[in-house]
C-alpha positions as CSV (number, residue, x, y, z in Angstrom):
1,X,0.0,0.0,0.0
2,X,0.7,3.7,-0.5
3,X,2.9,5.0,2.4
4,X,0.0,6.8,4.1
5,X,-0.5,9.9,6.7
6,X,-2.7,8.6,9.5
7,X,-2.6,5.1,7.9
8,X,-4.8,2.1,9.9
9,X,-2.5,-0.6,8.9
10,X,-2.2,-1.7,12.8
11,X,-6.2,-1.3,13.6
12,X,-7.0,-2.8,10.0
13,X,-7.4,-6.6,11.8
14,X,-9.4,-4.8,15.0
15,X,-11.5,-3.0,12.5
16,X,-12.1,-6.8,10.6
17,X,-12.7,-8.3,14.2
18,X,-15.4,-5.5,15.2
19,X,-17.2,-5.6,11.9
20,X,-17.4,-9.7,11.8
21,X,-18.9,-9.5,15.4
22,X,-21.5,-7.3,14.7
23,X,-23.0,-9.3,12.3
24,X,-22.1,-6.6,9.4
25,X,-23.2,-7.4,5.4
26,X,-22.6,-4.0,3.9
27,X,-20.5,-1.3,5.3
28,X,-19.4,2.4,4.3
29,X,-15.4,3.9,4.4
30,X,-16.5,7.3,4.5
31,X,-13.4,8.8,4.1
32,X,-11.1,5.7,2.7
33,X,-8.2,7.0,1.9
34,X,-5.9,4.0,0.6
35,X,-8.6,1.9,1.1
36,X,-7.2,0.0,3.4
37,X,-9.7,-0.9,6.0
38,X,-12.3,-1.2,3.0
39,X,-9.9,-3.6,1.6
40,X,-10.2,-5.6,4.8
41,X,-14.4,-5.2,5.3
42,X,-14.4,-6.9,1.7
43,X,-11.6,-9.2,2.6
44,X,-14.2,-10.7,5.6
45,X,-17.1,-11.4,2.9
46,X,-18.9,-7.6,3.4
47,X,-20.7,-5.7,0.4
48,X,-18.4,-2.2,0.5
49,X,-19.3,1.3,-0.6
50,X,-16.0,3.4,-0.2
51,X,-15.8,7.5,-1.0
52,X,-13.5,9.7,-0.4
53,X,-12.6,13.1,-2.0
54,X,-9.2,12.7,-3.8
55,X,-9.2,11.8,-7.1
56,X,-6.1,9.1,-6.7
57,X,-8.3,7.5,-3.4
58,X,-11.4,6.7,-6.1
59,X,-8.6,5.4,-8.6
60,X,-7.5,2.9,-5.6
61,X,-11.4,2.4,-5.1
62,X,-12.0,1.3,-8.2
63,X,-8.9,-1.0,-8.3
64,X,-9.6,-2.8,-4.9
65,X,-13.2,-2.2,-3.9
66,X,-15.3,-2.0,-6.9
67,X,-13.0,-4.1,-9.1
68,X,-14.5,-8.1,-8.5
69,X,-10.8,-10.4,-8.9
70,X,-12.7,-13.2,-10.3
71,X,-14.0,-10.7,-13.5
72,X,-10.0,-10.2,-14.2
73,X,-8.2,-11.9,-16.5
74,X,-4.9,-12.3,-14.9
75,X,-3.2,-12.9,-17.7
76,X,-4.0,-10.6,-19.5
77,X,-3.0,-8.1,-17.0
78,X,-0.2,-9.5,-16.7
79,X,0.9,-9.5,-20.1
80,X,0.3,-5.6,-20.2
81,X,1.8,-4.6,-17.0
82,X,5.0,-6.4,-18.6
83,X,4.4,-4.3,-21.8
84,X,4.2,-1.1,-20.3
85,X,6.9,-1.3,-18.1
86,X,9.0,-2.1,-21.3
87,X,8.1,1.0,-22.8
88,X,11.5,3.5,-22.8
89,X,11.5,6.6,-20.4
90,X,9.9,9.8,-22.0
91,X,10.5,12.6,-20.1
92,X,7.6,15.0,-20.2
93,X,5.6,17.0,-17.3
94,X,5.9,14.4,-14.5
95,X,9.7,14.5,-15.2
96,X,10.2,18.1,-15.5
97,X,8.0,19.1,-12.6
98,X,9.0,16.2,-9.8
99,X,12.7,15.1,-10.7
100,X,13.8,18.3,-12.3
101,X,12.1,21.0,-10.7
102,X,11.9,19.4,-7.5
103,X,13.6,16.2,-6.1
104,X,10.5,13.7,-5.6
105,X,12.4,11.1,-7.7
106,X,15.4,10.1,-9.8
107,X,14.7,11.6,-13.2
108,X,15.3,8.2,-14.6
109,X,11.9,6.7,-13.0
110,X,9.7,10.0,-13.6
111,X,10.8,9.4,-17.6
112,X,9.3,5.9,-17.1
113,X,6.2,7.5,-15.3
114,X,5.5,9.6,-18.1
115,X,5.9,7.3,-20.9
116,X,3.6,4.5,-18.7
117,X,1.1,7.0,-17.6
118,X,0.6,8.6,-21.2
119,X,0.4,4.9,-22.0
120,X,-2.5,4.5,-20.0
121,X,-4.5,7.2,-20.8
122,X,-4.3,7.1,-24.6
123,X,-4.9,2.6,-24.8
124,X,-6.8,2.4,-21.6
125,X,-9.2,5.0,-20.3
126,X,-12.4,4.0,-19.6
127,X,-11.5,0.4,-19.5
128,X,-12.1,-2.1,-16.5
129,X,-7.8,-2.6,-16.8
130,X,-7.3,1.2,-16.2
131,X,-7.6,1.4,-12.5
132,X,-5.4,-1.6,-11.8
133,X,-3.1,-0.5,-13.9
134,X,-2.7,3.1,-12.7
135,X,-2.9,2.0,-9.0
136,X,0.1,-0.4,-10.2
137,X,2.2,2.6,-11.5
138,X,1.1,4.8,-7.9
139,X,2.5,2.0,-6.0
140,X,5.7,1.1,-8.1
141,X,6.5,5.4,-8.1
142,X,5.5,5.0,-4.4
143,X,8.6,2.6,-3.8
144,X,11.4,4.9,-5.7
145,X,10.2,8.5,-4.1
146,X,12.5,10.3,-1.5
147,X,9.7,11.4,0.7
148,X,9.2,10.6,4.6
149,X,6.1,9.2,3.2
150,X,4.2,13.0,2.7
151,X,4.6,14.9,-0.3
152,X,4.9,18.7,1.4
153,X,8.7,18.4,0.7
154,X,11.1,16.2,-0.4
155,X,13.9,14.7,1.8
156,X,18.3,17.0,1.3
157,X,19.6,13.8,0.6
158,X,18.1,11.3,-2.0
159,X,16.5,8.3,-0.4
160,X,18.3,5.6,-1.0
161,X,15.6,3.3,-2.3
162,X,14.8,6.3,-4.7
163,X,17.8,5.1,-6.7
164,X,16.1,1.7,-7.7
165,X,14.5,1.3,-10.8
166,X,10.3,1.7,-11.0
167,X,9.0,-1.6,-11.0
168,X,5.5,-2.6,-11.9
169,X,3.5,-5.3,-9.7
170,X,-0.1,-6.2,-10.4
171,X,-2.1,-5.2,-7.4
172,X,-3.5,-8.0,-4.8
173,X,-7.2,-7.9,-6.1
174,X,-10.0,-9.2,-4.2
175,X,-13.1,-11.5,-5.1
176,X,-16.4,-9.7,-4.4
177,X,-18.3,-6.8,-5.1
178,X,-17.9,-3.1,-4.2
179,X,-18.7,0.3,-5.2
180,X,-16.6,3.5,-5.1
181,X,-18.2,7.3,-4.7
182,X,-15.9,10.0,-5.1
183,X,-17.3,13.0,-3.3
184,X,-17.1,15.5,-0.2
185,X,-18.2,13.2,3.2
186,X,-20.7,16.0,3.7
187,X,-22.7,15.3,0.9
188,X,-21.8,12.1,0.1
189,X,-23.3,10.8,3.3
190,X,-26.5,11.6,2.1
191,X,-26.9,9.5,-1.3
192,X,-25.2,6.2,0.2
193,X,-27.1,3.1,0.7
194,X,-27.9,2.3,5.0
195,X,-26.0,0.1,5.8
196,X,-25.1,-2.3,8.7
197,X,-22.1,-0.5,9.9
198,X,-19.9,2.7,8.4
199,X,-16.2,3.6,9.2
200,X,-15.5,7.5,10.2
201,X,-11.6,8.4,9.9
202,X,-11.9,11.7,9.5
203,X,-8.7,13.8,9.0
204,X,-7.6,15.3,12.1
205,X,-5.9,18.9,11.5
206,X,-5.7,21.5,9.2
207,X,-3.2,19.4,7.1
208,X,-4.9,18.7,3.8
209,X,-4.6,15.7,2.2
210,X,-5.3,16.7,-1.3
211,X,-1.5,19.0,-0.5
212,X,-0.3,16.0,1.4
213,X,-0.3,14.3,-1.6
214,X,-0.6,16.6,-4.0
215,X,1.6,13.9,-6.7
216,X,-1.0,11.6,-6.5
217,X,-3.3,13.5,-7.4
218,X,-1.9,15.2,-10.5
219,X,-0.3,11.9,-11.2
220,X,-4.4,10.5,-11.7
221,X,-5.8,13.2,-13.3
222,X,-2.9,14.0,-16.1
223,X,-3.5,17.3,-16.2
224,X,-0.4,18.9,-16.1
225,X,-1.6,21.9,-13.5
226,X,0.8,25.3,-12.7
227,X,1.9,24.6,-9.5
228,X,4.0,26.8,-6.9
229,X,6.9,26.6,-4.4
230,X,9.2,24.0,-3.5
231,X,7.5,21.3,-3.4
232,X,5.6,22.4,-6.9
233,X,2.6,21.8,-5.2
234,X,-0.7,21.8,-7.4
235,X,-1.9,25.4,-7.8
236,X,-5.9,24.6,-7.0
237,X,-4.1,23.7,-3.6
238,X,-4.9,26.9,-2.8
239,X,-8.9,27.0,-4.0
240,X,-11.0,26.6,-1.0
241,X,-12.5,23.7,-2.9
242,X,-10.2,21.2,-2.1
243,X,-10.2,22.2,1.6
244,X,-12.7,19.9,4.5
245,X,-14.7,21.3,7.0
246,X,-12.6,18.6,9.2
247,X,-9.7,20.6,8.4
248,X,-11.1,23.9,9.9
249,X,-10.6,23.6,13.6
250,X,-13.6,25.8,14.4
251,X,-15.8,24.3,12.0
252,X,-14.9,20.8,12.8
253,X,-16.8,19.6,15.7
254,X,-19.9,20.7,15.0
255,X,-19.4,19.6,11.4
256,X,-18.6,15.9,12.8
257,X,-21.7,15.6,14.8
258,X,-23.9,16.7,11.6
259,X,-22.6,14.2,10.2
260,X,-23.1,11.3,12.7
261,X,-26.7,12.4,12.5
262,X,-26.9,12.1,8.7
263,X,-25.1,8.9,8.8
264,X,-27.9,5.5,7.6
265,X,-26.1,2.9,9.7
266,X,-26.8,0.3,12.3
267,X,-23.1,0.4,13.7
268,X,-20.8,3.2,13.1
269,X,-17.2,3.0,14.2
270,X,-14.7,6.0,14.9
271,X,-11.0,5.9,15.0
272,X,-9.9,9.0,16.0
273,X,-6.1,10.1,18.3
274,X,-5.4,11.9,21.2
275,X,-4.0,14.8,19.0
276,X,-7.1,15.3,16.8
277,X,-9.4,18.8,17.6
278,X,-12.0,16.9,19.1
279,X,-11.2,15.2,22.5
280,X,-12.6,11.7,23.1
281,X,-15.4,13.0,25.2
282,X,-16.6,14.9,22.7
283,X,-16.7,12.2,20.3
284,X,-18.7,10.4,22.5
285,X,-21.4,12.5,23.1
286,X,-21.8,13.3,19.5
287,X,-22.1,9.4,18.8
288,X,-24.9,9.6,21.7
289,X,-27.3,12.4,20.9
290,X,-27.0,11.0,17.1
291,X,-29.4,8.5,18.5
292,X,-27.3,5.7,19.0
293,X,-28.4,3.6,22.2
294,X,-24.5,2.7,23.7
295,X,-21.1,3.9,22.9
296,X,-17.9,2.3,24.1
297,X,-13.9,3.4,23.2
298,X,-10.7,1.2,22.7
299,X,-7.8,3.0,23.7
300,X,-4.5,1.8,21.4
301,X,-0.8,2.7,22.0
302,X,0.8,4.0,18.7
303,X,4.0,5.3,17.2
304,X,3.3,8.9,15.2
305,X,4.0,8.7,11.6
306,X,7.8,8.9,10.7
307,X,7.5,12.4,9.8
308,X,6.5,13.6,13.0
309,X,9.1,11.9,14.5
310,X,12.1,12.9,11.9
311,X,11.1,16.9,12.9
312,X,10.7,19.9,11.7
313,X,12.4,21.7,8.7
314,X,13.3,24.4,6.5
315,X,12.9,24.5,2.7
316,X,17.2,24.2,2.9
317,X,16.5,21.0,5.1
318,X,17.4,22.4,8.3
319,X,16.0,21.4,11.8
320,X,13.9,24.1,12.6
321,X,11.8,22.4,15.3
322,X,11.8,20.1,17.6
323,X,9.5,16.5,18.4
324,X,7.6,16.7,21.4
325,X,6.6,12.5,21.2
326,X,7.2,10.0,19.7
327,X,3.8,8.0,20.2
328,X,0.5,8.9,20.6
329,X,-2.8,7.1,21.4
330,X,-5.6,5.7,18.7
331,X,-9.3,5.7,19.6
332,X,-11.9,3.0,18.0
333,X,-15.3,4.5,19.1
334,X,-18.2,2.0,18.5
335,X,-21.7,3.0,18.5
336,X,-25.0,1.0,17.9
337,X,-27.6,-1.1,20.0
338,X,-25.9,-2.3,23.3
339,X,-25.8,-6.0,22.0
340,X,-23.9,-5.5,19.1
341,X,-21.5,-2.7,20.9
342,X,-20.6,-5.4,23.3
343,X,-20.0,-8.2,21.1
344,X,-17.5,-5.8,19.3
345,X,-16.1,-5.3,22.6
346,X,-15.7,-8.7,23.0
347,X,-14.1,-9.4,19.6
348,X,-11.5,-6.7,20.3
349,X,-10.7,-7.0,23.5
């Protein structure tokens, strides 16, 4: 997977656990980011609707939620992901922008990027092959970047697995049906299907991740946008458009509990940390006066993403600040009807 800010890779088998003991057949991932725990609701046999605002998150959708493995031919995929990645580099925008302008990656892998990726669009758009295969290409450019695993800057010195050579791999596809809805949580909650349990992992500060990973996102839509500073960040970065509610700290509490009140589910489930704008009292009593009869919190010790724990720093790649911890604590909220709150008590205790 994508290296990931606010990632649920260690709550991912919790998250399974909970939804299996609750009796769950369809669930929502509000705000699914790489898909992940979607990945893993599907994975246990549920019906999954994910949404998300970015662009790249609907692309991973559509590759591992809404894309059935058993409709695939494998070797046909196979056969053109080794095609493509023996296409010669051809520098273009990608190259210029990322491994030229900036240093995201070796300018030998962004010429492969641009020759794969203008690949894709001109044989492949609109095909069911087109997801799978771009979400291959975010992963394999994924692997060779010089990031700390955000895309706000780029690291002084060149990561050293930046230096190997872009390698495509066909994406672990799952049997089972899915649907992905690209869309703003606030108005997306209103047109999905009730279901027996939805997933809330709503961003937690102002950090946006439409600018967190701003590559991604022009790397999907091919649009070759002006951009600005060091990190030649997307210029719409800057439209209000592509900024949440969840990432206004004035806005955002009230925002959340509108939205646990809109939300058609039996179950809904939280994960939340102890550095988020909303403390964990708070998040209960939203979760209660949204109507649901019990709600119960797991409490889960967790390192901070390696970027928070690298520092601080300058544009020149100085220290300019220090880390004030090194771990912090993840909260699962689960609300619903009393018996189905304890039996996911029970299942991740």
């Amino acid at each position: 997977m994508l290296k990931y800010l606010g990632s649920k890779r260690t709550l991912v088998p919790v998250l399974g656990d909970i939804a299996e003991a609750v009796g769950a057949r369809t669930a929502v991932d509000l705000f699914t980011g790489t898909t992940r725990v979607a990945q893993e609701f599907k994975r246990r046999g549920l019906v999954v609707t994910a949404t998300d605002l970015a662009t790249y998150s609907q692309v991973l959708s559509d590759c591992y939620v809404a894309t059935d493995a058993r409709d695939v031919d494998l070797q046909e995929l196979d056969n053109e992901l080794k095609r493509l990645a023996a296409l010669p580099g051809e520098a273009g925008y990608f190259t210029e922008t990322f491994c030229v302008q900036s240093r995201f990656f070796q300018p030998k892998n962004g010429a492969r990027v641009d020759a794969i990726r203008n690949a894709l669009e001109s044989e492949h758009r609109g095909s069911p092959l087109y997801p799978i295969l771009l979400t291959s290409l975010m992963l394999a450019a994924d692997r060779v970047d010089s990031t700390t695993g955000v895309q706000m800057a780029y690291l002084k010195q060149w990561a050293p697995r930046s230096h190997n050579d872009l390698v495509l791999r066909r994406p672990e596809l799952l049997p089972g049906s899915g649907t992905t809805i690209g869309g703003d949580a606030m108005q997306t909650v209103d047109v999905l299907p009730a279901v027996d349990l939805m997933y809330l992992d709503p961003p937690y500060n102002q950090h946006r991740y439409f600018t967190n990973y701003h590559i991604w996102e022009t790397l999907v839509r091919w649009d070759a946008p002006e951009h600005y500073g060091v990190a030649c960040k997307r210029i719409d970065s800057r439209d209000p458009g592509t900024r949440s509610v969840f990432n206004a700290q004035r806005e955002m509490p009230a925002a959340f509990a509108d939205l646990v009140r809109r939300a058609r589910a039996e179950v809904v489930v939280v994960s939340y940390n102890d550095e988020s704008w909303i403390t964990a009292e708070q998040m209960m009593d939203s979760l209660r006066h949204a109507g649901h009869e019990d709600v119960r919190m797991l409490e889960f010790d967790s390192k901070r993403y390696v970027g928070a724990q690298i520092g601080i720093h300058s544009p020149s790649g100085k220290k300019v600040g220090t880390v004030s911890r090194l771990r912090n604590v993840e909260y699962v909220f689960v609300a619903g009807p009393t018996a189905k709150v304890e039996a996911a008590m029970a299942a991740a205790g």
